[in-house]
BALOBA-1460 file (C-alpha; in Angstrom, 3 decimals):
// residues 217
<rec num="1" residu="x" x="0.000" y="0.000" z="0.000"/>
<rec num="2" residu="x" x="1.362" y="3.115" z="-0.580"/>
<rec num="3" residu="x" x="1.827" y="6.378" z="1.192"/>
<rec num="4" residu="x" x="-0.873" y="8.299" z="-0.898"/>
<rec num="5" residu="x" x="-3.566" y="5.043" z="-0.012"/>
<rec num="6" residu="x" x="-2.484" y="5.040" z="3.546"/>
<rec num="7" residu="x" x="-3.210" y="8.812" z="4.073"/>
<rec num="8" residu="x" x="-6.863" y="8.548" z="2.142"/>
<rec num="9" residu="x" x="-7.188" y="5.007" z="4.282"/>
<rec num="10" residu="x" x="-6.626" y="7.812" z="7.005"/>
<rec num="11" residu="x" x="-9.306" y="9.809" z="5.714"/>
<rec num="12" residu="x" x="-11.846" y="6.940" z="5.598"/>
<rec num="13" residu="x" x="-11.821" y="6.317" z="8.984"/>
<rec num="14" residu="x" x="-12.396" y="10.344" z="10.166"/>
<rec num="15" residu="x" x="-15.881" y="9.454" z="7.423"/>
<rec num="16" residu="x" x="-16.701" y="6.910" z="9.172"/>
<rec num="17" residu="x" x="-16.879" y="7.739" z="12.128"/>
<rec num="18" residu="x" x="-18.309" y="11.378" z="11.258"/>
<rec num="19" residu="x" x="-21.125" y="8.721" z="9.606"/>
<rec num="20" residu="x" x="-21.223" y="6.498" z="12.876"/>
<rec num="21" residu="x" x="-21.053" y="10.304" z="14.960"/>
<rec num="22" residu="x" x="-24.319" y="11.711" z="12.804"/>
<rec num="23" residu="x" x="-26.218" y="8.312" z="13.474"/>
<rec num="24" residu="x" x="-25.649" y="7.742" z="16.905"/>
<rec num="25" residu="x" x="-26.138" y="11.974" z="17.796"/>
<rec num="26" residu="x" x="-29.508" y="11.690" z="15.727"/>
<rec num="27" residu="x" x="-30.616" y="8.620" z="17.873"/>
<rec num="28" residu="x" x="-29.763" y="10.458" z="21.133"/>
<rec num="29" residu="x" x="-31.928" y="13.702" z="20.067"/>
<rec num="30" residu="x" x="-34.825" y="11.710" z="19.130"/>
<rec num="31" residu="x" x="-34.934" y="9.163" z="22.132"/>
<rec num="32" residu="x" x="-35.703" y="11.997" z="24.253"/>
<rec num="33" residu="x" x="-37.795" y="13.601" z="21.784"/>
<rec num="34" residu="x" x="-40.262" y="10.857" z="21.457"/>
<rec num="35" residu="x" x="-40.098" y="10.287" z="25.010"/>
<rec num="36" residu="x" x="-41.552" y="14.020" z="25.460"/>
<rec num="37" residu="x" x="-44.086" y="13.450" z="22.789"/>
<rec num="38" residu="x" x="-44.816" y="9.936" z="23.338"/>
<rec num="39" residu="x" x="-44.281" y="8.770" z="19.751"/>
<rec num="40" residu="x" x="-43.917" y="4.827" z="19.935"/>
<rec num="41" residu="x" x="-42.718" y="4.817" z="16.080"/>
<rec num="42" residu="x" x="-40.561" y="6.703" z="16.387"/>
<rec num="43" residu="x" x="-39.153" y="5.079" z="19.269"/>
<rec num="44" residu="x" x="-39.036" y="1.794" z="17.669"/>
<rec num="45" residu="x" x="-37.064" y="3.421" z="15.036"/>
<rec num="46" residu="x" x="-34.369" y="4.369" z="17.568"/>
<rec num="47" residu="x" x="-33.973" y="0.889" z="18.686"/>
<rec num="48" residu="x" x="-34.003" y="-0.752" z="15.172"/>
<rec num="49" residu="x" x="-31.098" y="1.841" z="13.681"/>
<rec num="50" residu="x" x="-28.862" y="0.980" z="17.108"/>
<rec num="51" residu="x" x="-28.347" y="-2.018" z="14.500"/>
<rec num="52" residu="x" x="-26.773" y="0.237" z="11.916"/>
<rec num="53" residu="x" x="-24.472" y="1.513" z="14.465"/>
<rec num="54" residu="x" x="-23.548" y="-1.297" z="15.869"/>
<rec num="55" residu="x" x="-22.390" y="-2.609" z="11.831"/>
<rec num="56" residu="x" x="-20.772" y="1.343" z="11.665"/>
<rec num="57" residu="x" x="-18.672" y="0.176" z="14.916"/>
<rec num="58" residu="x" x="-17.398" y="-3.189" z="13.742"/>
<rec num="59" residu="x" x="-16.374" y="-1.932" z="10.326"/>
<rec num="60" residu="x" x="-14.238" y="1.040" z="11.451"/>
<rec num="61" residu="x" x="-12.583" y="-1.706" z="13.941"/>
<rec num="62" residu="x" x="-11.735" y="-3.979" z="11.089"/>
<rec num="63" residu="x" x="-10.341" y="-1.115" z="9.664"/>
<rec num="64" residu="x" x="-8.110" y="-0.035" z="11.791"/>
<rec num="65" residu="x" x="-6.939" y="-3.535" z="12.628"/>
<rec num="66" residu="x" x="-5.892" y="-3.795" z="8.947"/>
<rec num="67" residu="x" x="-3.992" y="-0.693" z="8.799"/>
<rec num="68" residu="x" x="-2.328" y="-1.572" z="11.753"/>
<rec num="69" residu="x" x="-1.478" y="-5.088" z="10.496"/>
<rec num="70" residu="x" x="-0.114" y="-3.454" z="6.982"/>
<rec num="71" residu="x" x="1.436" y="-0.363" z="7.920"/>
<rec num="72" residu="x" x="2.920" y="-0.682" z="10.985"/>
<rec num="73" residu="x" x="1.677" y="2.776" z="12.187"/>
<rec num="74" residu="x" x="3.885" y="4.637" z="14.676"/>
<rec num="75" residu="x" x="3.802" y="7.979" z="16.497"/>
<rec num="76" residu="x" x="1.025" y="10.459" z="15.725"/>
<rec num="77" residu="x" x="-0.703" y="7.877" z="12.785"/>
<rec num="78" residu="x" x="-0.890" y="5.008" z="15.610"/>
<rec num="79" residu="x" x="-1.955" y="7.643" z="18.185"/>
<rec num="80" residu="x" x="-4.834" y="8.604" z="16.090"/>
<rec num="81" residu="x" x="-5.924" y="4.684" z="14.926"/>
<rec num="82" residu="x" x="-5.874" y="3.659" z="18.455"/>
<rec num="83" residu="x" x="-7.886" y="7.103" z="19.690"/>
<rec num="84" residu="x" x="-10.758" y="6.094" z="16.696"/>
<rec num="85" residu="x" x="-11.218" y="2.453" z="18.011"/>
<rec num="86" residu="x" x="-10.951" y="4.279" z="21.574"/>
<rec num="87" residu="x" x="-13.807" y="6.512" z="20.317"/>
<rec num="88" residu="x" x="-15.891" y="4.612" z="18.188"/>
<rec num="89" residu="x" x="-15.932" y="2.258" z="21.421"/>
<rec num="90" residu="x" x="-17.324" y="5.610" z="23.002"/>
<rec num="91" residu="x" x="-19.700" y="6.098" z="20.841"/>
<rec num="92" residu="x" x="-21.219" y="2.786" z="20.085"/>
<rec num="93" residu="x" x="-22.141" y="3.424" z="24.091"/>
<rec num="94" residu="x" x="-23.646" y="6.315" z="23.495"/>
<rec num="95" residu="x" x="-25.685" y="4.704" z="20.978"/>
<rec num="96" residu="x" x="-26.705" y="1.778" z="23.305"/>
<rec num="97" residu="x" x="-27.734" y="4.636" z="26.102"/>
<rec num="98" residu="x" x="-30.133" y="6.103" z="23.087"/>
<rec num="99" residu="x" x="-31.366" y="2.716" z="22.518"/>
<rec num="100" residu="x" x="-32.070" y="2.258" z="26.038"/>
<rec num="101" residu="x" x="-33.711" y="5.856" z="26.702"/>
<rec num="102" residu="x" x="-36.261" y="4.577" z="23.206"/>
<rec num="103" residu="x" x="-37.135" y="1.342" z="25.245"/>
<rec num="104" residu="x" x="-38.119" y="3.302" z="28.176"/>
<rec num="105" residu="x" x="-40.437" y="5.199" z="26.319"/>
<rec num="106" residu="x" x="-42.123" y="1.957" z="24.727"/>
<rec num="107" residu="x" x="-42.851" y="0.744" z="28.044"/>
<rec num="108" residu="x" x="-44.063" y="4.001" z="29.544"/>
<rec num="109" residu="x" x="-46.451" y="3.770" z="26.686"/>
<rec num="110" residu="x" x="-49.107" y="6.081" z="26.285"/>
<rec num="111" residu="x" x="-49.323" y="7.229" z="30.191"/>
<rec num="112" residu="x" x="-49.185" y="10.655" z="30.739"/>
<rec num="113" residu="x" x="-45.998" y="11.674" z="32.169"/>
<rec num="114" residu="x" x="-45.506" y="12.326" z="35.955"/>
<rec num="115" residu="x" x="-43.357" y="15.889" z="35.265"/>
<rec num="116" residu="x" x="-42.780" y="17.931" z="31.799"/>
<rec num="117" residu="x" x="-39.005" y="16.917" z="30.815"/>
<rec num="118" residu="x" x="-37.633" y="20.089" z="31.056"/>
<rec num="119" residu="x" x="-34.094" y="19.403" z="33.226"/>
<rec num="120" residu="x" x="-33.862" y="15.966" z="31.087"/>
<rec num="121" residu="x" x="-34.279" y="18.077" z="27.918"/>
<rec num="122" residu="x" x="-31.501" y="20.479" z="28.877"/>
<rec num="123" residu="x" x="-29.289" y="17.542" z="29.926"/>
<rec num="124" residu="x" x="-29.669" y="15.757" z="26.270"/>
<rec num="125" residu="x" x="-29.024" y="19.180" z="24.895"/>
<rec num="126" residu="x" x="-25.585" y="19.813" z="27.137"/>
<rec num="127" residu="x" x="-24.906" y="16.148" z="26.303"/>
<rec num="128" residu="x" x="-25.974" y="16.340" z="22.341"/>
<rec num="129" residu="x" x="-23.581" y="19.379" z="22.306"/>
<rec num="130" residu="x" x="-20.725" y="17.942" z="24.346"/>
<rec num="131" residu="x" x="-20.166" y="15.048" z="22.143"/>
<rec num="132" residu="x" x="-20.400" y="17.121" z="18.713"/>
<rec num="133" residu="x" x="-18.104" y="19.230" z="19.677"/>
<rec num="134" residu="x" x="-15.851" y="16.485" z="21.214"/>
<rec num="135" residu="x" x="-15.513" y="15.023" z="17.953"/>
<rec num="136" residu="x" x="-14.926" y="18.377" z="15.757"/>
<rec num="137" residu="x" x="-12.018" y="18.742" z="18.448"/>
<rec num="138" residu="x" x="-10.618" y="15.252" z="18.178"/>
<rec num="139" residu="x" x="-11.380" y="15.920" z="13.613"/>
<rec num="140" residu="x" x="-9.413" y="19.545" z="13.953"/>
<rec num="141" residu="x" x="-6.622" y="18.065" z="16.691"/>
<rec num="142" residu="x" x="-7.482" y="20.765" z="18.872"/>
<rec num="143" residu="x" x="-6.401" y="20.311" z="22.463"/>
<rec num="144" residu="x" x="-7.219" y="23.282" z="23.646"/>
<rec num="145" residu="x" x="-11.274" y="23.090" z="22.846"/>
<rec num="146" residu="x" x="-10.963" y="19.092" z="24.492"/>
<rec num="147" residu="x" x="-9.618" y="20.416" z="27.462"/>
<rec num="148" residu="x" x="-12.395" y="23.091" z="28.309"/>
<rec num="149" residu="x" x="-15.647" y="20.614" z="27.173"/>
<rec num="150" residu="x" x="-15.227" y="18.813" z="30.818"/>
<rec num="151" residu="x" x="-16.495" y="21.660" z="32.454"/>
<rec num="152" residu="x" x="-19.805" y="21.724" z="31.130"/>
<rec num="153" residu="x" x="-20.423" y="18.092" z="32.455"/>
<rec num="154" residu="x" x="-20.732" y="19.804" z="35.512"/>
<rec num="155" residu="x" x="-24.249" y="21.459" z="34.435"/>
<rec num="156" residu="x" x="-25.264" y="17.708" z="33.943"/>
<rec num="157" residu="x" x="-24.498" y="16.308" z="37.183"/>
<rec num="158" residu="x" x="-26.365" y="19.459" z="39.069"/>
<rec num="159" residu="x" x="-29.422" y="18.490" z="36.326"/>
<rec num="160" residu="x" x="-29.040" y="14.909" z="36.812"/>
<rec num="161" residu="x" x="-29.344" y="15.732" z="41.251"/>
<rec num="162" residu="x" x="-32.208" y="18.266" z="40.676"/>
<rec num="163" residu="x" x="-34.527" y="15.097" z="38.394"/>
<rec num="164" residu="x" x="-33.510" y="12.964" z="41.290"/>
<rec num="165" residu="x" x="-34.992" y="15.319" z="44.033"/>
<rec num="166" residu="x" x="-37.490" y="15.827" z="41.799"/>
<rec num="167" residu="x" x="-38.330" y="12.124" z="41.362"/>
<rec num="168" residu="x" x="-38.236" y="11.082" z="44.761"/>
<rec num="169" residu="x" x="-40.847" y="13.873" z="46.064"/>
<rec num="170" residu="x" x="-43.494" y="12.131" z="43.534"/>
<rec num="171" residu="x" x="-42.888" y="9.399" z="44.689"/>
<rec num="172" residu="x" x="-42.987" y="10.225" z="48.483"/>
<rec num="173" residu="x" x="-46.329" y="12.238" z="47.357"/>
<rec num="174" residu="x" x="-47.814" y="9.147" z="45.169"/>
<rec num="175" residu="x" x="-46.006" y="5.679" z="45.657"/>
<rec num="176" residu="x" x="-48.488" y="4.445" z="42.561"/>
<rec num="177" residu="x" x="-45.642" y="6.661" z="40.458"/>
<rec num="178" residu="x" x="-42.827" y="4.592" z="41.825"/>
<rec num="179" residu="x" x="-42.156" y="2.156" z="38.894"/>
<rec num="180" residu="x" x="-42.174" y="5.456" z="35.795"/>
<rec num="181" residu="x" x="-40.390" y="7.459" z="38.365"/>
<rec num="182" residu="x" x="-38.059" y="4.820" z="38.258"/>
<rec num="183" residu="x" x="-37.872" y="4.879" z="34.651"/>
<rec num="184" residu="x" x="-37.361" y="8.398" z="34.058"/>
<rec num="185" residu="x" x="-34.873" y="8.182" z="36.522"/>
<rec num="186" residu="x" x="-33.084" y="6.001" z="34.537"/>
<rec num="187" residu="x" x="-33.482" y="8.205" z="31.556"/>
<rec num="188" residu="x" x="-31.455" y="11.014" z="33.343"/>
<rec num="189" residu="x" x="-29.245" y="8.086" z="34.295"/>
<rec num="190" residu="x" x="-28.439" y="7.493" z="30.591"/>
<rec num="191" residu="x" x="-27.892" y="11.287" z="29.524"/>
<rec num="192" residu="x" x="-25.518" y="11.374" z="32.726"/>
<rec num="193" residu="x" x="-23.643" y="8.917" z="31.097"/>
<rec num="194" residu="x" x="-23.421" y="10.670" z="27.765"/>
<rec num="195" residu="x" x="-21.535" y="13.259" z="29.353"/>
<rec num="196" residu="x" x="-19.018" y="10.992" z="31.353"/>
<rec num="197" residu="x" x="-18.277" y="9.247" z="27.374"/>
<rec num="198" residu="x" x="-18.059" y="12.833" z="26.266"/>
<rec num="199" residu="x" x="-15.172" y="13.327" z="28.385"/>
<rec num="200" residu="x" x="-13.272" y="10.442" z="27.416"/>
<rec num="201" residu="x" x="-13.181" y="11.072" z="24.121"/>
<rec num="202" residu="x" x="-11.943" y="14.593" z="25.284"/>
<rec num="203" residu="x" x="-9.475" y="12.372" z="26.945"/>
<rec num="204" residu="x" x="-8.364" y="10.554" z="23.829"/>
<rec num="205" residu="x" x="-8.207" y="13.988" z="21.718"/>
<rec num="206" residu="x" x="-5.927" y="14.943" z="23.768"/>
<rec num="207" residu="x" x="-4.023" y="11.631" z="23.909"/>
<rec num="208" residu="x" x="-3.694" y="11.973" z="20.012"/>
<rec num="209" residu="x" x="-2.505" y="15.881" z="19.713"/>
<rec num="210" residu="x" x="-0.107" y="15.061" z="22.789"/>
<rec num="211" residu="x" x="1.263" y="11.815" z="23.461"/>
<rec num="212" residu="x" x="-0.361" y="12.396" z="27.224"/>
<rec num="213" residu="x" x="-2.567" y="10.259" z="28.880"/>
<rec num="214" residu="x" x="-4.740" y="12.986" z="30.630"/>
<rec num="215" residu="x" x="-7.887" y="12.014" z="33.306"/>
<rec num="216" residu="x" x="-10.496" y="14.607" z="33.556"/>
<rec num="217" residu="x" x="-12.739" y="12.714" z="35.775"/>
């Protein structure tokens, strides 16, 4: 293989995962949107397409086992193939929390919800945003934008506390909430997480542009 194939090889993989990035951000947005409006097709449509990114995720792994089996990567190139398996890992997470947030919403079904979804709206948003720009970051090698995306996770965890308070007084006040309480607790659950995989791959960015394992958490 030769240089100029190796670098477009390269190339491939930052398209696949911006591919496997669009799929998995668009699942994310509308598990929590069909969870506000109760749409059950939409839903369902969540869970079938974690498929898709589940085929996205094994195909950039192949990938990058071949090109390190062929090319004997070092330095910066083997940096960046072991950051995109790191990633994609991240990501294929991400998808399964989406996945996970749809299923809740099937079996909520059509009851009305206990509390409008405003703090678990603004923590998919904070999350939704998070990633995105982790990834631009991690396409641009920009250390310095991976370094200050942490800090937002912080808005999530006081979000993430204030749906748990919130939770737990409905329940106090009607115990026949418990079990979608429980649920939507989960939901927040989920979106918490989103922010924790954020990080990492703000972790692995700056793995790539430095050579320096860095722990945000």
């Amino acid at each position: 293989m030769g240089r100029k194939q190796y670098q477009q090889d390269l190339q491939e993989l930052k398209a696949r995962m911006t591919s496997m990035a669009e799929i998995v951000r668009k699942n994310l947005r509308d598990s929590v949107r069909c969870l506000e409006s109760r749409d059950m097709e939409g839903a369902d449509l969540v869970i079938r397409s974690d498929e898709q990114v589940n085929h996205v995720c094994w195909d950039i792994e192949e990938h990058c086992i071949r090109l390190i089996a062929t090319q004997q990567p070092v330095a910066g190139d083997l940096r960046f193939i072991f950051s995109v398996l790191q990633i994609t890992n991240e990501m294929e997470r991400i998808g399964d929390y989406a996945k996970g947030i749809a299923r809740i919403s099937r079996k909520i079904g059509n009851e009305p919800l206990v509390k409008p979804l405003v703090d678990i709206s603004r923590m998919a948003d904070i999350a939704s945003c998070m990633l995105e720009d982790a990834l631009k970051a991690f396409y641009e090698n920009d250390g310095r934008t991976a370094a200050e995306i942490p800090a937002r996770d912080i808005q999530i965890d006081m979000l993430f506390r204030q749906v748990h308070r919130e939770l737990l007084t409905f329940v106090m006040e009607q115990p026949a909430n418990m079990e979608q309480c429980i649920l939507l607790e989960w939901v927040a659950h989920n979106l918490e997480r989103v922010g924790d995989r954020a990080i990492n791959i703000c972790e692995r960015v700056l793995f790539t542009v430095t050579g320096e394992v860095v722990d945000f958490n």
